[in-house]
N, C-alpha and C positions, 0 to 999 in steps of 0.2 A: 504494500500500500504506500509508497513510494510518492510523496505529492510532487507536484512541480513548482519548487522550491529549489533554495541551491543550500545544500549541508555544508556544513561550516568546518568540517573537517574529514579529514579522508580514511579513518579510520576512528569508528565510536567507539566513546566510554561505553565500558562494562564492567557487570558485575556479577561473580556466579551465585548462585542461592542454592538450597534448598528446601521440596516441599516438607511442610511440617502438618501430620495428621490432622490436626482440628481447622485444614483450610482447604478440605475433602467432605464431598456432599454425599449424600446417601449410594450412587453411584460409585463412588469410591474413587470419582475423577476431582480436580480444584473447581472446587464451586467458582462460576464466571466474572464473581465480584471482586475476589484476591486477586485476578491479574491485575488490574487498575490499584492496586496496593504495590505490588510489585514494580508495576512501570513507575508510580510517582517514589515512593523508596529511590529506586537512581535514577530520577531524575532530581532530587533533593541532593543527593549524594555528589554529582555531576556538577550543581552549582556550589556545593562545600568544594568541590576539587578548585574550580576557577576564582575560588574565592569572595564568594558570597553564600551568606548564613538569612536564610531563609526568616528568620524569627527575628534575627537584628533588624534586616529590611522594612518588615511589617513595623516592627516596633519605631522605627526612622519615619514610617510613612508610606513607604512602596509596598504596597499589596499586590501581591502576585498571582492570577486566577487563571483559571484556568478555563477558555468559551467553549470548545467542543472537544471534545475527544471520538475517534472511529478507531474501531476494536473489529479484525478481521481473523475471528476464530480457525486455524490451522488444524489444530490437534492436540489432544488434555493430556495434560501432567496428573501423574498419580505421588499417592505418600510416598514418599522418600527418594523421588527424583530429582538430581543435580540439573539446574537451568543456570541458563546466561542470560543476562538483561542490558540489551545496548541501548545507546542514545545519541543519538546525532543533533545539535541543536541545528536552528532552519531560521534563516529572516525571511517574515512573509509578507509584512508591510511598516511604513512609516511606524506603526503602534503597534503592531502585532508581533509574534514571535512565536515558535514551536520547534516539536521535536521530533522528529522519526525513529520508533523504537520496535523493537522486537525481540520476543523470548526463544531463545532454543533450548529444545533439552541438551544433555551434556551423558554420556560423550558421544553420543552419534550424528548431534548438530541440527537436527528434525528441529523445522517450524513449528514455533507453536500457536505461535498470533505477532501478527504486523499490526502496526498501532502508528495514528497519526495525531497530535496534539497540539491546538490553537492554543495560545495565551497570551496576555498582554499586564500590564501592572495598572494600578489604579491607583489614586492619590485615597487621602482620606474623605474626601467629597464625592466619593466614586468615578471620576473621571481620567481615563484614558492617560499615560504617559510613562514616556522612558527615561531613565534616570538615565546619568553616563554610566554609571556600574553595569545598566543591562544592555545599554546600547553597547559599548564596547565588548563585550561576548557575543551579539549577537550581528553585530557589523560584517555588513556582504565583504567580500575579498575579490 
């Protein structure tokens, strides 16, 4: 799920996990609501690397949200499968920003869901804006 954006680096951040039994559905596969746990985990993790702390920003003023999110289901993880979680950040417009992410299992590499994520920051009036902190990570090249 690949949007037409340009990624900001040639190789994404990632990070492997594990699944942990109580985020397994009656099924015995990851209930559909921990991948979106999983994707925002590194992608929190991804702005700690570039250096920015998600909770200082907020508490500074810059709210970070997140407008849409698409989740294109591949293939489920079961308990106690090792996955990888990448992340590409994307400039999409003047005030927008996102990220192109996907899970593999680990270790045979198997898709598990491509995911595409809109965000932008907000002031404390709710209104639309990029700090330099976010502008500078997410600056076209």
């Amino acid at each position: 799920m690949q949007k037409k954006t340009k990624e900001m680096k040639e190789t994404p951040f990632s990070i492997e996990l594990k699944v942990r039994d109580y985020e397994c559905d009656m099924q015995g596969i990851v209930n559909n609501t921990n991948y979106q746990h999983y994707l925002e985990h590194v992608r929190h993790e991804f702005l700690h690397t570039v250096g920015l702390d998600f909770s200082k920003l907020t508490e500074e003023g810059t709210i970070l949200v997140v407008k849409r999110i698409e989740i294109d289901y591949q293939f489920p993880l079961r308990s106690g499968d090792r996955y990888l979680v990448d992340c590409s950040p994307v400039r999409i417009s003047p005030l927008r920003f996102g990220f192109n992410q996907n899970i593999y299992r680990l270790p045979d590499h198997k898709q598990i869901i491509s995911a595409y994520i809109v965000a932008t920051s907000i002031n404390k009036k709710g209104r639309p804006f990029l700090p330099p902190q976010i502008e500078e990570i997410f600056r076209e090249h």
